[in-house]
Every structure is written in C-alpha cells, then in structure tokens.
Chimera marker file (.cmm) of the C-alpha trace (Angstrom):
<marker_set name="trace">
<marker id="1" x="0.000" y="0.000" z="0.000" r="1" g="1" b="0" radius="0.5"/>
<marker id="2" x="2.848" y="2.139" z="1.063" r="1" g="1" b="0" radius="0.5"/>
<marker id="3" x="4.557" y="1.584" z="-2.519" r="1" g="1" b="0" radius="0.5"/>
<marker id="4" x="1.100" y="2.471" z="-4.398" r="1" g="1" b="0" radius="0.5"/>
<marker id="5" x="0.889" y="5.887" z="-2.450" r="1" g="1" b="0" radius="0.5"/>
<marker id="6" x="4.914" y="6.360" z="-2.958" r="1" g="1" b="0" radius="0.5"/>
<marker id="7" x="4.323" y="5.790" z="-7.056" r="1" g="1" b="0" radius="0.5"/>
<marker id="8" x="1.429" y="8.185" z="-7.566" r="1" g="1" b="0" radius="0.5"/>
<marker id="9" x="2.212" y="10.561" z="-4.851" r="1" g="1" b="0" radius="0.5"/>
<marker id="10" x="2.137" y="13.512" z="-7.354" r="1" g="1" b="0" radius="0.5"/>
<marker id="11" x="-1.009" y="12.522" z="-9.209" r="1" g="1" b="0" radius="0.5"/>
<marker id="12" x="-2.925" y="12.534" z="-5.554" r="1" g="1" b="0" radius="0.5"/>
<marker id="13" x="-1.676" y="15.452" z="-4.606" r="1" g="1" b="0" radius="0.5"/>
<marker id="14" x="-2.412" y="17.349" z="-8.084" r="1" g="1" b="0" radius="0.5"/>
<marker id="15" x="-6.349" y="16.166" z="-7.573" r="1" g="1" b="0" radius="0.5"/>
<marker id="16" x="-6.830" y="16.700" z="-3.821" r="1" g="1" b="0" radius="0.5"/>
<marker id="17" x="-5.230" y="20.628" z="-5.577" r="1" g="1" b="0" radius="0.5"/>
<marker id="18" x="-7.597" y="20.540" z="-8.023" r="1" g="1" b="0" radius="0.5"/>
<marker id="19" x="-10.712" y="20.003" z="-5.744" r="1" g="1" b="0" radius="0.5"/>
<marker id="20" x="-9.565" y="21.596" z="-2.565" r="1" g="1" b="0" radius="0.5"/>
<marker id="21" x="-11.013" y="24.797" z="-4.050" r="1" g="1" b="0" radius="0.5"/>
<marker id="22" x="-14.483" y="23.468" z="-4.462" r="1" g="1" b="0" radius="0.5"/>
<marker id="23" x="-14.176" y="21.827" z="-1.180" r="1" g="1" b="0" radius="0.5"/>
<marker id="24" x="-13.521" y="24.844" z="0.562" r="1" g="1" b="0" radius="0.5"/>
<marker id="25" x="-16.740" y="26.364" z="-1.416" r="1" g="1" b="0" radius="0.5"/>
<marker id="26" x="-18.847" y="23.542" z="-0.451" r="1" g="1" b="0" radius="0.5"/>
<marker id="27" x="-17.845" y="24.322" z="3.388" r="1" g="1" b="0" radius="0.5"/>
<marker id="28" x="-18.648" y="28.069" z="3.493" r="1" g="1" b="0" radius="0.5"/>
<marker id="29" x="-21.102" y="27.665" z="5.567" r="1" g="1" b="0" radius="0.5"/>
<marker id="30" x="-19.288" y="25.802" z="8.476" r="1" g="1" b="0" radius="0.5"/>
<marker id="31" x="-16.342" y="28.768" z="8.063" r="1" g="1" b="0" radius="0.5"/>
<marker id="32" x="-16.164" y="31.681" z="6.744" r="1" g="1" b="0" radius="0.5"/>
<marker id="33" x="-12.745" y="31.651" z="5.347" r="1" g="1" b="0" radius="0.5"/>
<marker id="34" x="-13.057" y="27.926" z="4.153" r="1" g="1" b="0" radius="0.5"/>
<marker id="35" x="-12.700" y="28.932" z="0.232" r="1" g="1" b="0" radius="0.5"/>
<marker id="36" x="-9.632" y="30.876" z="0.850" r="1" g="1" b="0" radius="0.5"/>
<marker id="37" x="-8.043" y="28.018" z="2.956" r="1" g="1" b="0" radius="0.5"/>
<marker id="38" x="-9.066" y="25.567" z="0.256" r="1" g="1" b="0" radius="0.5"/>
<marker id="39" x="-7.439" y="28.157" z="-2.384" r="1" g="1" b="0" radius="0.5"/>
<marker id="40" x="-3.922" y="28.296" z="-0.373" r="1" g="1" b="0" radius="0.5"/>
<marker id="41" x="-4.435" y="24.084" z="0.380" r="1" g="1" b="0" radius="0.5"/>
<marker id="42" x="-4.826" y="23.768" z="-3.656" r="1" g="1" b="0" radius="0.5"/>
<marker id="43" x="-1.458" y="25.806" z="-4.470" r="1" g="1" b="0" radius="0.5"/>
<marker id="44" x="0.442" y="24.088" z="-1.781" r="1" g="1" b="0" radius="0.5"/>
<marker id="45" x="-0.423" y="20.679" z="-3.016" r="1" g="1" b="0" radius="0.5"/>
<marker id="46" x="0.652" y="21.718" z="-6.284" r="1" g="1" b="0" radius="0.5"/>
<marker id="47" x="3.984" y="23.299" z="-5.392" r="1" g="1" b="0" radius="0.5"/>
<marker id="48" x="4.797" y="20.563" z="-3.073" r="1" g="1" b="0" radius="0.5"/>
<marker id="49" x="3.826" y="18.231" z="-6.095" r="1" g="1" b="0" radius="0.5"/>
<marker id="50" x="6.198" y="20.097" z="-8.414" r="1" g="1" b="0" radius="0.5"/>
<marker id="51" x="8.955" y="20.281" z="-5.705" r="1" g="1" b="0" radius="0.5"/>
<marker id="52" x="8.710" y="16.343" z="-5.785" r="1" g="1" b="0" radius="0.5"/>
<marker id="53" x="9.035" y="15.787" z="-9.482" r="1" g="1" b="0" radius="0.5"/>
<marker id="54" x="11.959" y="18.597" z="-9.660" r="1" g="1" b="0" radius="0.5"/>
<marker id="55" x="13.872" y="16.527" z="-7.161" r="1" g="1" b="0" radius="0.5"/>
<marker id="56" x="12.818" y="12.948" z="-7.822" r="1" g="1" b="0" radius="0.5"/>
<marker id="57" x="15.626" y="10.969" z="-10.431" r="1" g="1" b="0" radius="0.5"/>
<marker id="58" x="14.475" y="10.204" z="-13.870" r="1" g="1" b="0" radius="0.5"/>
<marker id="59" x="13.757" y="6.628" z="-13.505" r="1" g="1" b="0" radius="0.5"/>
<marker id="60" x="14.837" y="5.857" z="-17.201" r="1" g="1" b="0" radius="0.5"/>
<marker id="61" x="17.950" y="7.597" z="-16.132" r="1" g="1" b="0" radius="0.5"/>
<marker id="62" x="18.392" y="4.839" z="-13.387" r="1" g="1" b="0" radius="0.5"/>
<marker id="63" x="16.702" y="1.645" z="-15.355" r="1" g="1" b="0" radius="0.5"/>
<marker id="64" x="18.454" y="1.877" z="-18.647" r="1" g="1" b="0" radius="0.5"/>
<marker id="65" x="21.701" y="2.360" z="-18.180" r="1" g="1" b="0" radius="0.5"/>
<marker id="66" x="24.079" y="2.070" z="-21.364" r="1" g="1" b="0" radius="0.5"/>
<marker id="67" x="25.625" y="-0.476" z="-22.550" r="1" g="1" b="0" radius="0.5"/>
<marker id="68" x="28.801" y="-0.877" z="-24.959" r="1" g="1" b="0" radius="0.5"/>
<marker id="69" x="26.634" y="-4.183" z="-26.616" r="1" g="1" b="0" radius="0.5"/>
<marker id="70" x="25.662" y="-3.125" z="-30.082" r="1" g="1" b="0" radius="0.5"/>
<marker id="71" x="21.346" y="-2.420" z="-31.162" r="1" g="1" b="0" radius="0.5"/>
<marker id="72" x="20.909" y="-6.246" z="-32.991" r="1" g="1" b="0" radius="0.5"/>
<marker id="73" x="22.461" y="-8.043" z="-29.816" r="1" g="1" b="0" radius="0.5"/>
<marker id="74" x="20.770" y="-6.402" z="-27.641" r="1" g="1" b="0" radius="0.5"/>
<marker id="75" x="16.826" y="-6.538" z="-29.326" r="1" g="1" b="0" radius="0.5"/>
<marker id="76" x="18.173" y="-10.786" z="-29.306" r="1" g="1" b="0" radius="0.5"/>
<link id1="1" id2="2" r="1" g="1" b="0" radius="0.2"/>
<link id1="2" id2="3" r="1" g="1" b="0" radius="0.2"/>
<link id1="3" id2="4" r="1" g="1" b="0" radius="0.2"/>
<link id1="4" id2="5" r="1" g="1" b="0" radius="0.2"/>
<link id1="5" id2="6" r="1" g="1" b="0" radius="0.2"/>
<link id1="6" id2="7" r="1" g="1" b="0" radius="0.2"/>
<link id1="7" id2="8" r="1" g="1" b="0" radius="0.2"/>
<link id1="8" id2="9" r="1" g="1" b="0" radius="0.2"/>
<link id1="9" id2="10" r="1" g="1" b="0" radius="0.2"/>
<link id1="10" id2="11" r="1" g="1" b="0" radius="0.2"/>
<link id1="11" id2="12" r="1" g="1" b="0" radius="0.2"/>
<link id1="12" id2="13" r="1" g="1" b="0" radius="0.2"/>
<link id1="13" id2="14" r="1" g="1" b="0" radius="0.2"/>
<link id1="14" id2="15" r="1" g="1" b="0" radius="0.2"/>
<link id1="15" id2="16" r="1" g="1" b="0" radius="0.2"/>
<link id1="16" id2="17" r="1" g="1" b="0" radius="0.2"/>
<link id1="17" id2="18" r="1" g="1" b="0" radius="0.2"/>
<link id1="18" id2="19" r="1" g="1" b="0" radius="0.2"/>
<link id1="19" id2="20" r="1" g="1" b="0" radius="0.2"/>
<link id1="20" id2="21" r="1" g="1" b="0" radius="0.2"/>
<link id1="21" id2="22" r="1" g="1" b="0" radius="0.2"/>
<link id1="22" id2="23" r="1" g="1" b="0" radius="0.2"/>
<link id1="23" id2="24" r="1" g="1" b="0" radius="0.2"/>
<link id1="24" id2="25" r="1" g="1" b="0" radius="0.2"/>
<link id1="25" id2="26" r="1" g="1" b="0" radius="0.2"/>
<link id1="26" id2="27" r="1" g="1" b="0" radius="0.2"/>
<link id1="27" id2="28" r="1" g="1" b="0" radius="0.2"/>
<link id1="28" id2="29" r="1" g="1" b="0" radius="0.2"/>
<link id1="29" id2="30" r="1" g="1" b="0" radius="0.2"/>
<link id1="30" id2="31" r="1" g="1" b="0" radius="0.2"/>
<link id1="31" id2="32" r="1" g="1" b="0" radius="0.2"/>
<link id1="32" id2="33" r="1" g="1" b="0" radius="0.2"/>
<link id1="33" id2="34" r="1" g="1" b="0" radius="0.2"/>
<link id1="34" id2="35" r="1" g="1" b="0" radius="0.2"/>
<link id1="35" id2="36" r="1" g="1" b="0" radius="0.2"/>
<link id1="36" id2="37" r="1" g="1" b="0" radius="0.2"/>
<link id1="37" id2="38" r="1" g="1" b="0" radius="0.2"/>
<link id1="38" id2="39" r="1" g="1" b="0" radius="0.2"/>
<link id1="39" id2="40" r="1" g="1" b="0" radius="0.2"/>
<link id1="40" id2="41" r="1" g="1" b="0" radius="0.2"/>
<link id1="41" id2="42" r="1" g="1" b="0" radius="0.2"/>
<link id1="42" id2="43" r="1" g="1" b="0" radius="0.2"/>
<link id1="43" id2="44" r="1" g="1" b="0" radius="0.2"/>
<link id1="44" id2="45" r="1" g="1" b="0" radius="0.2"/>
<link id1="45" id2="46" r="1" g="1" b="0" radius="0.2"/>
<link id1="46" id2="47" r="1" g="1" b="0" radius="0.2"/>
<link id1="47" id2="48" r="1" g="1" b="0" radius="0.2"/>
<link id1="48" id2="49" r="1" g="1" b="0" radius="0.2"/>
<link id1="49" id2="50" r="1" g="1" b="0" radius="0.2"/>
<link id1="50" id2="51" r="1" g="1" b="0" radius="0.2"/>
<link id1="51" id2="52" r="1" g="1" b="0" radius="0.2"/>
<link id1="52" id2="53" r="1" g="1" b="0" radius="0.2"/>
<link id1="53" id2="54" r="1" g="1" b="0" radius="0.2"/>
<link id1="54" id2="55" r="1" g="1" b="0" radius="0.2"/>
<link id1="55" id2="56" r="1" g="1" b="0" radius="0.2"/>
<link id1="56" id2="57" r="1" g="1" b="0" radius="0.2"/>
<link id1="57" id2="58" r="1" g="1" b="0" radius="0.2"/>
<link id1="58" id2="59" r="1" g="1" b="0" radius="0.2"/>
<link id1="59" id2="60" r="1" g="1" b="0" radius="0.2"/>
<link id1="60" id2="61" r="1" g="1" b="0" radius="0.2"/>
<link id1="61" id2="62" r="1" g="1" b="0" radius="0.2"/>
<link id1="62" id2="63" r="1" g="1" b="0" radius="0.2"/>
<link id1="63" id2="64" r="1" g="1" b="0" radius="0.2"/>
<link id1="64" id2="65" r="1" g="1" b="0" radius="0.2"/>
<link id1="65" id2="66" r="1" g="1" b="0" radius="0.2"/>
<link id1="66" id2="67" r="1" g="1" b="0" radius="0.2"/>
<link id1="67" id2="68" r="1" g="1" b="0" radius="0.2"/>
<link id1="68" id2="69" r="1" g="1" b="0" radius="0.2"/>
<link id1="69" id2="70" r="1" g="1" b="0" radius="0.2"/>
<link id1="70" id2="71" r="1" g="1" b="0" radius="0.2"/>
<link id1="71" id2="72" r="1" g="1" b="0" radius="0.2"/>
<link id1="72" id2="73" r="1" g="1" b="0" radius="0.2"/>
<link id1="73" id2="74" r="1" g="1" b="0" radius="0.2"/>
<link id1="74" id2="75" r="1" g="1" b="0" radius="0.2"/>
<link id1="75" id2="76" r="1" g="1" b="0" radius="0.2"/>
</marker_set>
C-alpha cells in the first residue's frame, strides 16, 4: 500500500489541488474563510507536487543504463 501511495504521490496530490477549491466552497457555511483556505491548500499541493518531481531521479535515467553491446544483440 505504502509503494502504491509512494508511485502516484504527485497525481494525488495534483487532484486533492484541483478540488480543494471546491471543497472549501462547499464548506462556506461551516467557516467563513473555508474557500480561501481551500485556495492556499490547492497551491500548496501543487507546489509541493512540483517540488517532488523537480527533485525525484528520472527513472529511465536509473533503469536503462548504457551499454557498450551493439542495437541487434541487444533486441536478441
């Protein structure tokens, strides 16, 4: 569970920024400042988000590394 949360980290936190907005809409009632809160809530999810895939190593980078074999032996 911990791995699935790990790989898609970004893409949850890009859609709990897209809908904190509307959330924070939906709860005007309970508080008054709710769709401002939900604003700031959205924007930190999606710098956090960006921060992540800024820092996080290409995983081709990682995967395929080089190698000195040539393109036919390699596809065998």
């Amino acid at each position: 569970m911990l791995q699935l949360v790990r790989r898609h980290l970004v893409a949850i936190l890009c859609l709990i920024g897209a809908l904190a907005p509307f959330i924070g809409m939906l709860l005007i009632d309970l508080f008054y400042y709710s769709t401002i809160c939900g604003w700031i809530l959205g924007f930190c999810c999606f710098v956090i988000s960006y921060i992540i895939v800024s820092k996080r190593p290409d995983e081709e980078d990682a995967t395929n590394s080089p190698t000195n074999k040539p393109i036919y032996k390699a596809i065998k």
